[in-house]
C-alpha positions in Angstrom: 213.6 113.0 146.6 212.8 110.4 149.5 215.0 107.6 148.2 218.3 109.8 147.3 221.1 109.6 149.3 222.7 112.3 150.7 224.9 113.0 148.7 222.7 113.5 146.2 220.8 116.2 147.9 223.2 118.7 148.4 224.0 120.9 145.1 227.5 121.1 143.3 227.8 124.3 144.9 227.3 123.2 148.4 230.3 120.8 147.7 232.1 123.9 146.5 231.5 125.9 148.9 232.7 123.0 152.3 235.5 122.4 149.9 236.8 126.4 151.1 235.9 125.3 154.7 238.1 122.2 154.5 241.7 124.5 154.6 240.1 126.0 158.0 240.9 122.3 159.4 244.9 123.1 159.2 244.7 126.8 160.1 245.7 125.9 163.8 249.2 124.2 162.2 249.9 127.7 160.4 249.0 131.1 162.5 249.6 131.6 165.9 247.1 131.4 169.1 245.6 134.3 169.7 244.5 134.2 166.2 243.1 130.9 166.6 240.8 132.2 169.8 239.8 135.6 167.9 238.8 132.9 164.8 236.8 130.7 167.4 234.6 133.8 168.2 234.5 134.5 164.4 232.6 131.1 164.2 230.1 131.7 166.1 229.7 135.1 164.4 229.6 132.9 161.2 227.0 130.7 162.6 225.0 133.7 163.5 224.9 134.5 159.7 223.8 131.4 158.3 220.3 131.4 160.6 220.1 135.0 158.6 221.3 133.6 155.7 218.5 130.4 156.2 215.8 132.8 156.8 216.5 135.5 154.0 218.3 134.4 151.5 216.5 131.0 151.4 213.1 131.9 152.6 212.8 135.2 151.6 212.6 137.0 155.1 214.2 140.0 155.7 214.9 139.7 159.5 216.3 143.5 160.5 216.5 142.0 164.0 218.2 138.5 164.0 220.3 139.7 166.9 216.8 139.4 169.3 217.6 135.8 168.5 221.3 135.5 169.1 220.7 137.7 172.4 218.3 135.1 173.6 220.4 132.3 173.2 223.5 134.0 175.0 221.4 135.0 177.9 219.7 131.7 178.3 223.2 130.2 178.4 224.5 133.0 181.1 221.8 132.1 183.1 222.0 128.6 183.6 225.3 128.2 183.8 225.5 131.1 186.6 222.9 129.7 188.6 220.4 132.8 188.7 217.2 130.3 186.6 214.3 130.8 189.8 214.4 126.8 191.5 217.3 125.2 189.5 219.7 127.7 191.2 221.8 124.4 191.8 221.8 123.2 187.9 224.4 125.1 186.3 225.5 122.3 182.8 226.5 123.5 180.2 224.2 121.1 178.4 221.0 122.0 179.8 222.3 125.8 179.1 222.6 124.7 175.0 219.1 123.3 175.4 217.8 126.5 177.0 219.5 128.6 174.8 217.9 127.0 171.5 214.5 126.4 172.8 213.9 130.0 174.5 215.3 131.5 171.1 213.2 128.8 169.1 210.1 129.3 171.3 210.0 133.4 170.6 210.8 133.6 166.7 208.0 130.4 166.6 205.4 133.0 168.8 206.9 136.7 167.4 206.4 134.5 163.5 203.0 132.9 164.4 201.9 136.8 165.4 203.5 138.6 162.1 202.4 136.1 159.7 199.1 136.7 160.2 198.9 139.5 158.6 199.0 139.2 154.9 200.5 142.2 153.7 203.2 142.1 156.0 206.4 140.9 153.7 209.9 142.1 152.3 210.4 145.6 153.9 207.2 146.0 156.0 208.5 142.9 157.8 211.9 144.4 158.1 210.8 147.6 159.6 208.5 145.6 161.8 211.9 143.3 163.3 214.1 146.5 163.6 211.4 147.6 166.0 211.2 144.3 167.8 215.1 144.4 168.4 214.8 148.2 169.4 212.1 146.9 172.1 214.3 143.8 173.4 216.9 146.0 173.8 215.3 148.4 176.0 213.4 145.5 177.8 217.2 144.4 178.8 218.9 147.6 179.7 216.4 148.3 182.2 215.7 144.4 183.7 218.4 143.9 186.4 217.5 140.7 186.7 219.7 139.8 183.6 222.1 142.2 185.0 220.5 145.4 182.9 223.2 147.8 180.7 225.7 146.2 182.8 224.6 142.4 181.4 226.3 139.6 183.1 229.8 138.7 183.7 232.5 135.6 184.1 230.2 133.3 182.1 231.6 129.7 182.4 232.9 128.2 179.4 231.8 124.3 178.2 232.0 121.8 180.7 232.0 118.5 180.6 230.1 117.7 183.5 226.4 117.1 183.5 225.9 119.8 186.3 229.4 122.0 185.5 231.1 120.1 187.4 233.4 118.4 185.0 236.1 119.3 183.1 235.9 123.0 181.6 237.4 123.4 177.7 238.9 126.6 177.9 242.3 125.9 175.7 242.6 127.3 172.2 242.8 124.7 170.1 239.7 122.0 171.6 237.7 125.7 171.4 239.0 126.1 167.8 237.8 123.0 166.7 234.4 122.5 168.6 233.0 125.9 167.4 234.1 124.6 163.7 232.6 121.7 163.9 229.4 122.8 165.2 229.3 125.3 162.4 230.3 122.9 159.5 227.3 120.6 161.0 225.1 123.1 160.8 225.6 124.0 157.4 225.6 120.6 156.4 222.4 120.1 158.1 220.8 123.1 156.5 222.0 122.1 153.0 219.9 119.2 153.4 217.0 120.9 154.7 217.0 123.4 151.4 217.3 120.6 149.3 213.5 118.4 151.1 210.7 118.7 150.1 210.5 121.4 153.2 213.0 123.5 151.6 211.2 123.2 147.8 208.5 124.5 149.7 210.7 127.5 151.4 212.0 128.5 148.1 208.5 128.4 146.1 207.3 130.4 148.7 209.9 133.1 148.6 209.7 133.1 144.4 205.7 133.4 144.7 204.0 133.1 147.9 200.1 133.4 146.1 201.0 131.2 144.0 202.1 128.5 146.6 199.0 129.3 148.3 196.9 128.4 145.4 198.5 125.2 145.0 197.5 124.1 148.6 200.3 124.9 150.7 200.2 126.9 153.7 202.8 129.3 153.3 202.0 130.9 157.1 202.8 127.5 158.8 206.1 127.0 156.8 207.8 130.5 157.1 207.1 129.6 160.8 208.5 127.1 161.1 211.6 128.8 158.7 211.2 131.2 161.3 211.6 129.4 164.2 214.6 127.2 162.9 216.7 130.2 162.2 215.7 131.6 165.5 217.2 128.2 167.2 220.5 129.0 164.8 220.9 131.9 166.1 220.3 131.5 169.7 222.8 128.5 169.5 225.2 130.9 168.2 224.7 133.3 171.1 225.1 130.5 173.5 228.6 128.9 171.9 229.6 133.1 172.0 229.3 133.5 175.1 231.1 130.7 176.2 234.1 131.8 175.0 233.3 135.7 175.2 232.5 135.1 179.2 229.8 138.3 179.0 227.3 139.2 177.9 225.2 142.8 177.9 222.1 144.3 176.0 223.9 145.6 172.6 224.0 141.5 171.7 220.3 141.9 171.3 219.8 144.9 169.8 220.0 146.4 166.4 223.4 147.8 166.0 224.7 143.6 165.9 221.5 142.7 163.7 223.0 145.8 161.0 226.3 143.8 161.2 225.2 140.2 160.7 223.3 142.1 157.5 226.5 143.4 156.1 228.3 140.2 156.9 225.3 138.4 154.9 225.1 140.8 152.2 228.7 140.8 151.4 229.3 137.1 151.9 226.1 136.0 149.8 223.1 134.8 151.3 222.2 132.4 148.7 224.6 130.1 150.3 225.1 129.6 153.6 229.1 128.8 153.4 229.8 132.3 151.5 227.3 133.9 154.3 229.6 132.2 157.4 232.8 132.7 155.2 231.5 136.7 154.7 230.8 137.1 158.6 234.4 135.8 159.3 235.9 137.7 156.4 234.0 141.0 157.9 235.4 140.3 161.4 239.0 139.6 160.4 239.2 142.9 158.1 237.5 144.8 161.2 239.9 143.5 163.4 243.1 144.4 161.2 242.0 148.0 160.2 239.5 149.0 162.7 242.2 150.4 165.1 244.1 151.7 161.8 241.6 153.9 160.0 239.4 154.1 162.9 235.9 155.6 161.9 237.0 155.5 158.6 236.7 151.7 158.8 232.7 152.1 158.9 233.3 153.9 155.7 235.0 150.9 153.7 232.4 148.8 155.4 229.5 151.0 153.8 231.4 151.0 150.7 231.6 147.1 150.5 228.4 146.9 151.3 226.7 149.2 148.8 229.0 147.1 146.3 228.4 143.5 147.4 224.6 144.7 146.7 224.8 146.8 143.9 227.6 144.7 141.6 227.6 141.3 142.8 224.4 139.8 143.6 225.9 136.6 144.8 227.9 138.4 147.2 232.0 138.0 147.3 232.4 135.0 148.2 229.5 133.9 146.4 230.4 134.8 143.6 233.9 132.5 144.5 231.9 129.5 145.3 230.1 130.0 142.2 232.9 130.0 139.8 234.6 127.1 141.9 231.2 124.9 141.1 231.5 126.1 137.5 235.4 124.6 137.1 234.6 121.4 139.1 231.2 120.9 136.7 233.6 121.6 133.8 236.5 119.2 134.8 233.9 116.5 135.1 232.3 116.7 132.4 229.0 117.2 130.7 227.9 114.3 132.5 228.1 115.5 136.0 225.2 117.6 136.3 222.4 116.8 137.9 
């Protein structure tokens, strides 16, 4: 595995599935801008579902409370880029607000993982249940700190600056907005495709197929789904912190449950065995929400439910899985027997 090239190491389906993100690239030539900004937020959304789709689909880990993650990284961002961190009142980049943002989210699922993991019979559900609560709790921890602004949260967040202390240029127009949060997702699931495909991600999957069994062979399963753990945490809080950039605000329901039930249904109806159908599932999710939600009002949650119960129920792959899959399937055919690896 050391010696192949990069190319190599990604799976036909992982070309399949950048191959749908490559007509995003011309989108901006084709609808108008206020669609453009709503799909920039939708990016981040979608980025937010691949640190799910890492951690669940890939290692097995049901996280009912991804949003704890997410929440981190927005706040982190709010507050350096406001001023209010205690003795940097002065530092307010954007840059340092990124780092903050994926280290504060990194350094609590890392702790919260190092914690559950110990204990052996928590898995699957048990670990679920045990997330939910931990999102419950976070969310109640930031309703009632006013230091983070409490149920109000914090308002007129700064967008990306160039500046090393925000004093440079800010990017606040659609289209450089459009394109950074694209890029930044497309990098990520690149990244991550490689990651599944080391001999860190051979380990990841092992572990989620049969974790005694991994054990017995000499791997420590409790220091890899760790450091899983921690990795989609830093996903997610870099999510939050490129959301709230463009959002400008951010309040308590960003860390709380009601978001980490939503990223679920965008990953369960995407597919969370690949991380394009999960971020092509969350911006599918979002776009159909936005188009109907004012239409059929509550009645949207029920179609939601519905597609849902389906995407679990009848297509195991998910939609857009599903898509992907049959994509790889006439690529692999129009090449020829020879193509697979």
């Amino acid at each position: 595995m050391r010696g192949d090239s990069i190319a190599a190491r990604l799976r036909g389906e992982d070309w399949a599935g950048l191959l749908i993100l490559l007509p995003l690239l011309v989108l901006p030539a084709l609808v108008p801008e206020w669609q453009l900004s709503e799909l920039s937020i939708f990016f981040t959304y979608a980025l937010f579902a691949v640190s799910l789709a890492f951690v669940w689909g890939h290692c097995g880990l049901l996280s009912l409370g991804q949003a704890v993650f997410f929440g981190i990284g927005a706040y982190g961002m709010s507050l350096v880029t406001l001023g209010m961190v205690p003795l940097l009142e002065e530092v307010r980049s954007t840059w340092l607000g990124f780092l903050v943002a994926i280290a504060a989210a990194a350094l609590f699922a890392n702790l919260l993982g190092r914690f559950l993991f110990s204990a052996p019979r928590l898995q699957g559900p048990f670990f679920g249940i045990v997330m939910l609560a931990v999102a419950f709790v976070v969310e109640r921890l930031a309703i009632n700190w006013t230091y983070i602004g409490g149920l109000n949260g914090l308002l007129n967040v700064p967008p990306v600056t160039l500046g090393l202390n925000g004093d440079g240029a800010e990017i606040w127009e659609t289209l450089p907005v459009y394109y950074i949060a694209l890029l930044v997702l497309a990098a990520v699931v690149f990244g991550l495709g490689l990651v599944m495909r080391a001999p860190f991600g051979i380990v990841l999957k092992a572990i989620r197929g049969h974790e005694s069994r991994t054990r017995a062979l000499g791997y420590d399963s409790v220091r890899y789904k760790v450091r899983a753990f921690t990795l989609g945490g830093a996903i997610a809080g870099l999510a939050g912190a490129l959301f709230v950039t463009q959002f400008s605000f951010v309040s308590p329901p960003l860390i709380g449950f009601a978001l980490s039930a939503e990223v679920l249904i965008w990953v369960a109806v995407g597919g969370r065995a690949s991380l394009v159908a999960a971020a092509l599932g969350a911006i599918l999710v979002r776009s159909l929400e936005s188009g109907f939600s004012s239409l059929l009002g509550e009645a949207w949650l029920v179609i939601l439910g519905g597609l849902f119960v389906a995407s679990v129920m009848f297509l195991p792959r998910g939609l857009i899985g599903e898509a992907i899959h049959l994509i790889d399937r006439f690529l692999r055919r129009r090449a020829g027997p020879g193509s697979a690896r």
